[in-house]
C-alpha positions as CSV (number, residue, x, y, z in Angstrom):
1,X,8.3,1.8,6.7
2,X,10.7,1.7,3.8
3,X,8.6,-1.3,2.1
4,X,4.9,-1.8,1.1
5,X,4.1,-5.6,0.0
6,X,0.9,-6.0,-1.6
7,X,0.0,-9.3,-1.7
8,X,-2.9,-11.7,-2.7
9,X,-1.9,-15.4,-1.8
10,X,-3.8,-18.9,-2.7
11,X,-1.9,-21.7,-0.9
12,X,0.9,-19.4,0.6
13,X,3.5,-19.5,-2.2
14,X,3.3,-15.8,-2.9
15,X,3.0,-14.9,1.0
16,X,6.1,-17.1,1.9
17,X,7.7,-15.2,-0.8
18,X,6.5,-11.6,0.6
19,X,7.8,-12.6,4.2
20,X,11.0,-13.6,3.3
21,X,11.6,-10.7,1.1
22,X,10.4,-8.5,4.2
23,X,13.4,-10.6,6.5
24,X,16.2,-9.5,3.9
25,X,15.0,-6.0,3.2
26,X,14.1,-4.7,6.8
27,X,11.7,-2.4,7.7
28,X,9.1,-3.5,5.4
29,X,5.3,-3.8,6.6
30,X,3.0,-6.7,4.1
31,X,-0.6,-6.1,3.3
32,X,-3.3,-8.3,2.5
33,X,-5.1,-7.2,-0.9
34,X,-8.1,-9.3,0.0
35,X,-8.8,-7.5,3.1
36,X,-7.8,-3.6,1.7
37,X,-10.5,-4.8,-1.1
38,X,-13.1,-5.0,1.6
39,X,-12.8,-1.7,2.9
40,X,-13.3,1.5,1.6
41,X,-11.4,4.5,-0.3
42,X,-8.0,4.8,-1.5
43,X,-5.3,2.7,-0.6
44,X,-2.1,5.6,-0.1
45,X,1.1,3.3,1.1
46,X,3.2,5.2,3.6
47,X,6.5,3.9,2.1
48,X,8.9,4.7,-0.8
49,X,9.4,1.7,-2.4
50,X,6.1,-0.7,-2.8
51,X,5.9,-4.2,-4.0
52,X,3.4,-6.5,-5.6
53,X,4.1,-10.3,-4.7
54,X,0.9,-12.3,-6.0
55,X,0.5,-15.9,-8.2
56,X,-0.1,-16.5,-11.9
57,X,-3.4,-17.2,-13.4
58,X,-3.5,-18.6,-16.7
59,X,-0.4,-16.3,-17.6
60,X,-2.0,-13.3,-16.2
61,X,-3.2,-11.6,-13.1
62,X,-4.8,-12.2,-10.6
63,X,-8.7,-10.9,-11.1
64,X,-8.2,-9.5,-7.4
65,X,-5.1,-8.0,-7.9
66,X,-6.3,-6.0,-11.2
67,X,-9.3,-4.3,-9.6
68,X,-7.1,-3.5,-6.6
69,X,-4.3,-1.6,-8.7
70,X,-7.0,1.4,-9.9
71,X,-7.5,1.9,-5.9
72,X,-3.8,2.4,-4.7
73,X,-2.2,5.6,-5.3
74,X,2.2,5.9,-6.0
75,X,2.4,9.2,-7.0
76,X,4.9,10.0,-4.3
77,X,7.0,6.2,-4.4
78,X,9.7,6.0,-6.0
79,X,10.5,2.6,-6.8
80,X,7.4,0.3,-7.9
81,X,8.0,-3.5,-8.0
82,X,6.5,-6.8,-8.7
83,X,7.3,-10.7,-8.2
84,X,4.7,-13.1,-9.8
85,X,5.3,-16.5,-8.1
86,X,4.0,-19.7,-10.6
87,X,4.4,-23.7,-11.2
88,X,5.7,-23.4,-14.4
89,X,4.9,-20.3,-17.2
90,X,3.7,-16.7,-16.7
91,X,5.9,-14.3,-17.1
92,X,3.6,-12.4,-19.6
93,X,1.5,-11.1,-16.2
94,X,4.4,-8.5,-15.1
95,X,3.4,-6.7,-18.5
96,X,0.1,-7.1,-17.9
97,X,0.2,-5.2,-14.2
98,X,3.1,-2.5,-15.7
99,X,0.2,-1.6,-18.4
100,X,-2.7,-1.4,-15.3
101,X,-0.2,0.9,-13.3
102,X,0.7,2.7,-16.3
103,X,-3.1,3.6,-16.8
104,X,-3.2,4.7,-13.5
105,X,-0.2,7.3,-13.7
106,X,2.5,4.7,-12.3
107,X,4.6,2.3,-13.4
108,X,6.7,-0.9,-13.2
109,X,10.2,-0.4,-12.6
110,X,11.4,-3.8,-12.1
111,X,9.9,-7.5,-12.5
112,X,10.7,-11.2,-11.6
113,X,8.9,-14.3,-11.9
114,X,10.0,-16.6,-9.4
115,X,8.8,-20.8,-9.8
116,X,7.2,-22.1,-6.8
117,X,5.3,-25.5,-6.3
118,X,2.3,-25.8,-8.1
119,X,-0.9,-26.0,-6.7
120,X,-3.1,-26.5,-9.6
121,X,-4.6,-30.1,-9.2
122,X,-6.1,-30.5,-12.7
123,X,-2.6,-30.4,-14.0
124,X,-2.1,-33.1,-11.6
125,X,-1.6,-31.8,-8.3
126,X,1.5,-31.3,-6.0
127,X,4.7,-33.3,-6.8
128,X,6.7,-35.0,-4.2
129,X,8.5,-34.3,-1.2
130,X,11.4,-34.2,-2.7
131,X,10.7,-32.2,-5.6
132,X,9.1,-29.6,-3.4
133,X,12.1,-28.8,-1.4
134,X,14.3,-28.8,-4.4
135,X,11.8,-26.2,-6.0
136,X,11.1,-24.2,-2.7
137,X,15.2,-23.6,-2.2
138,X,15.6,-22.8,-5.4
139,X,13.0,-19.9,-5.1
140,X,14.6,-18.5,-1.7
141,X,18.2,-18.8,-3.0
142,X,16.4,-16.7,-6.3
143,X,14.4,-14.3,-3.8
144,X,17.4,-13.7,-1.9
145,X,18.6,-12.1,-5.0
146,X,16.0,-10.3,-5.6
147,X,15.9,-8.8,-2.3
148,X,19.5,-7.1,-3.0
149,X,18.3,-5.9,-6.3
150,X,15.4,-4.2,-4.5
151,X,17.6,-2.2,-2.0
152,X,19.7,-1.0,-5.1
153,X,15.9,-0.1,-6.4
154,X,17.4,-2.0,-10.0
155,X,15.6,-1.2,-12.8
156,X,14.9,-4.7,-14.4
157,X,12.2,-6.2,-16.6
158,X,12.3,-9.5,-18.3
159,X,11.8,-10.4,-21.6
160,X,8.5,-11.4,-23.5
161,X,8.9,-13.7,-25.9
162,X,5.9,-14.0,-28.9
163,X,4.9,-17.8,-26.7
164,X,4.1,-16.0,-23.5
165,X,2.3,-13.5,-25.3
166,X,0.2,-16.3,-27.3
167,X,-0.4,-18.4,-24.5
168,X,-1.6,-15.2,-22.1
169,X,-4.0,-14.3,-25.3
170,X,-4.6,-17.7,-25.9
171,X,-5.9,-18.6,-22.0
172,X,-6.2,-15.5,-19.9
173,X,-9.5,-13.4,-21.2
174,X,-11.4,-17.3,-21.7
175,X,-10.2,-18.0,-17.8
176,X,-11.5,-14.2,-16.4
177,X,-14.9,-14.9,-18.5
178,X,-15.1,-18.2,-17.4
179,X,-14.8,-17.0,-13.4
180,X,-18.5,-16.3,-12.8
181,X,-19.5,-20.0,-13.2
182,X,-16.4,-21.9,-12.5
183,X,-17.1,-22.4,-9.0
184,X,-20.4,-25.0,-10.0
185,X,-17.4,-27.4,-11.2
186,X,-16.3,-27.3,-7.4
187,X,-18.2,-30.5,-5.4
188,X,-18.5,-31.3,-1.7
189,X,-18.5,-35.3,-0.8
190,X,-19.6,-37.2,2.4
191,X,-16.2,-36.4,4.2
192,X,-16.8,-33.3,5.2
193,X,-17.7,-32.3,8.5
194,X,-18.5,-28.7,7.8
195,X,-15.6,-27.0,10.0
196,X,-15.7,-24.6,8.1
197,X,-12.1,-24.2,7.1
198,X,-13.3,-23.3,2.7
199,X,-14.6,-20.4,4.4
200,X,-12.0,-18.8,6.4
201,X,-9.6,-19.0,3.6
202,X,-11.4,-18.0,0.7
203,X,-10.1,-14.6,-0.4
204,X,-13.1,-13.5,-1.9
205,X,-15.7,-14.4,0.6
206,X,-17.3,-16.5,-1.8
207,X,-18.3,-19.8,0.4
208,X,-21.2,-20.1,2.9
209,X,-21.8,-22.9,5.3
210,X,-25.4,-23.7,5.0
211,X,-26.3,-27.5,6.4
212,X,-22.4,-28.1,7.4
213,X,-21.7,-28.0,3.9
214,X,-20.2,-25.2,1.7
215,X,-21.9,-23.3,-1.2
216,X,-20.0,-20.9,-3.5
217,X,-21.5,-17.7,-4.7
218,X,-20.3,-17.7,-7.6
219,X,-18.0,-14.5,-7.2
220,X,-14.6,-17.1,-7.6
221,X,-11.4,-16.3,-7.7
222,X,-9.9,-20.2,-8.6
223,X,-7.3,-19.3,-5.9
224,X,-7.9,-23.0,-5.2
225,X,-7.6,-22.6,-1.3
226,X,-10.5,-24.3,-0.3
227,X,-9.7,-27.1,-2.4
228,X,-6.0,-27.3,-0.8
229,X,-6.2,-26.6,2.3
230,X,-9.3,-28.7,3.3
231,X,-8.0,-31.2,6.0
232,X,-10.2,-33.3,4.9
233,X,-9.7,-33.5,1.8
234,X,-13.9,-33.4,1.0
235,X,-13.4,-30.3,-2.0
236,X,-13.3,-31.8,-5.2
237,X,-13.4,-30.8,-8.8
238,X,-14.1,-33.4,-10.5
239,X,-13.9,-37.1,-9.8
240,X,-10.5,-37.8,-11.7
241,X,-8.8,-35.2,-9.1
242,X,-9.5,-37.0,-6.0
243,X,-6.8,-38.3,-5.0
244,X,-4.6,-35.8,-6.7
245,X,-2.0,-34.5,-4.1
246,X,-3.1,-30.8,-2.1
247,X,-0.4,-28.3,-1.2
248,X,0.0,-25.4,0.8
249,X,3.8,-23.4,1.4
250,X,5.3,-25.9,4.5
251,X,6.6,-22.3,6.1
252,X,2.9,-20.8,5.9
253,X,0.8,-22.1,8.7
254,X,-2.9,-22.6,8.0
255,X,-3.6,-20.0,10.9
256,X,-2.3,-17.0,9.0
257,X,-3.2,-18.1,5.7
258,X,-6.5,-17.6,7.5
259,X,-5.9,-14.1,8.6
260,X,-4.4,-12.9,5.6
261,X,-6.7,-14.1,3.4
262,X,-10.4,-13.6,5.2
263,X,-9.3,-11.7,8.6
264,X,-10.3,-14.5,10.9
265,X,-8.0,-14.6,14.1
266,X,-9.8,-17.1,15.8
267,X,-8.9,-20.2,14.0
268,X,-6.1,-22.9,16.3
269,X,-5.3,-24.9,13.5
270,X,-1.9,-24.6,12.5
C-alpha cells in the first residue's frame, strides 16, 4: 500500500473523511486506532506516506489518538499527515499531534482541519437537513483538495492564531481530567430495550449491558456514539438534551461504524 489512514471516528465524520480520501488517492489501506489499541506491540505501517484522520475534542486530541501515537513507528515513511475533522474550531490539535510525533522521533509534515457536522448535543445538537448537506459538500469538495496535495506529499501547516491557542489551554487539560467521571452525567430512560447497540460502538469498550440496560465504566472517551447512534434515542445527558437532534455521517452505515469502532461483524443494522 502507498497509504496508511489511522483513524479514530465518533459518529463517522472522520471515517467518511478517511474513505473518501482513500477513493482519490488509490492504493491506500485505513486502520482502526481503537482496535490496534486493543492488541499488543508496536504498530509498524507498511506504507510510505501515513495519515491521521480523527475529530476535535475541546480543541485538542483525541485522548485515544494521543496514547496511540507513542506505539506507531515512521522511521522509514516519508510523508506524515494529518486532517482533524470538527463542527466549528480546533485547529490548535494538528500542533498538538506534530509535538506528540515530534517526541517520538517523527513529525508532521502537513495539516488541515476540515468542518464537518457537529455532533455535540450540549451545543445543541445536529442542525438541519439542509444545513448538513451544504456543510458535508463543502468538506468533500475541501478533501478532494487535499487528496491532490497528499500525492504531491505538500508540505503544509496552518496557522495558530494566540485564540486557538487560548481556547485549547483554556478547555483541553479541564476536558482530559474531567474524562474519568464524565460518563456518570450519561443516563438511560424507560425507552430502551437494551439491544445493545451503546456497546458495539463504543470505541473504548467502556459500556456493559447488565439488566438490558447499559453501564459505563468510567474509562470514556465522550466520542458521543452511544448517545448518537442509539435508535432509540434512550442515551441522554441531561434532561434539557432530549430532544436535541442525534447525527451520524449519512454515507457511514451503522454496520461499519460498528466494526471499526469495537470489531463486531455481526450486527444487520444498517
Amino acid at each position: 500500500m502507498t497509504t496508511t489512514l489511522y483513524v479514530f471516528t465518533g459518529t463517522g465524520n472522520s471515517l467518511a473523511a478517511a474513505e473518501l480520501l482513500a477513493q482519490k488517492l488509490g492504493d491506500t489501506v485505513i486502520e482502526s486506532i481503537p482496535i490496534l489499541m486493543k492488541k499488543a506491540g508496536p504498530v509498524i505501517p507498511d506504507s510510505p506516506k501515513v495519515g491521521f484522520i480523527f475529530p476535535v475534542n475541546y480543541s485538542g486530541l483525541p485522548l485515544i489518538l494521543s496514547k496511540f501515537i507513542p506505539r506507531i513507528s515512521l522511521s522509514h515513511v516519508s510523508y506524515t499527515f494529518a486532517v482533524a475533522t470538527a463542527g466549528g474550531i480546533g485547529r490548535y490539535a494538528l500542533l498538538q499531534l506534530d509535538t506528540l510525533l515530534k517526541e517520538n522521533g517523527s513529525l508532521l509534515q502537513a495539516g488541515w482541519m476540515v468542518r464537518m457536522v457537529d455532533n455535540y448535543i450540549p451545543y445543541g445538537g445536529a442542525p438541519d437537513d439542509k444545513t448538513q448537506k451544504e456543510i458535508l459538500a463543502d468538506a468533500e469538495r475541501q478533501l478532494s483538495d487535499i487528496a491532490d496535495f497528499i500525492q504531491l506529499k505538500k508540505k503544509e501547516m496552518p496557522k495558530f492564531p494566540l485564540m486557538s491557542q487560548i481556547l485549547h489551554y483554556s478547555l483541553y487539560p479541564r476536558f482530559i481530567r474531567s474524562l474519568p467521571e464524565i460518563d456518570n452525567r450519561f443516563h438511560v430512560d424507560d425507552t430502551c430495550n437494551g439491544f445493545g447497540i451503546c456497546r458495539k460502538v463504543c470505541p473504548a469498550d467502556n459500556i456493559r449491558i447488565l439488566d438490558e440496560r447499559p453501564v459505563w465504566q468510567h474509562h470514556c472517551l465522550f466520542c458521543l456514539a452511544c448517545i448518537n447512534l442509539c435508535p432509540k434515542e434512550a442515551i441522554q445527558l441531561e434532561e434539557k438534551h432530549r430532544k436535541k437532534r442525534r447525527y451520524r455521517n449519512p454515507s457511514v452505515p451503522l454496520k461499519k461504524l460498528i466494526q471499526i469502532q469495537s470489531g463486531f461483524d455481526n450486527s444487520s443494522d444498517q
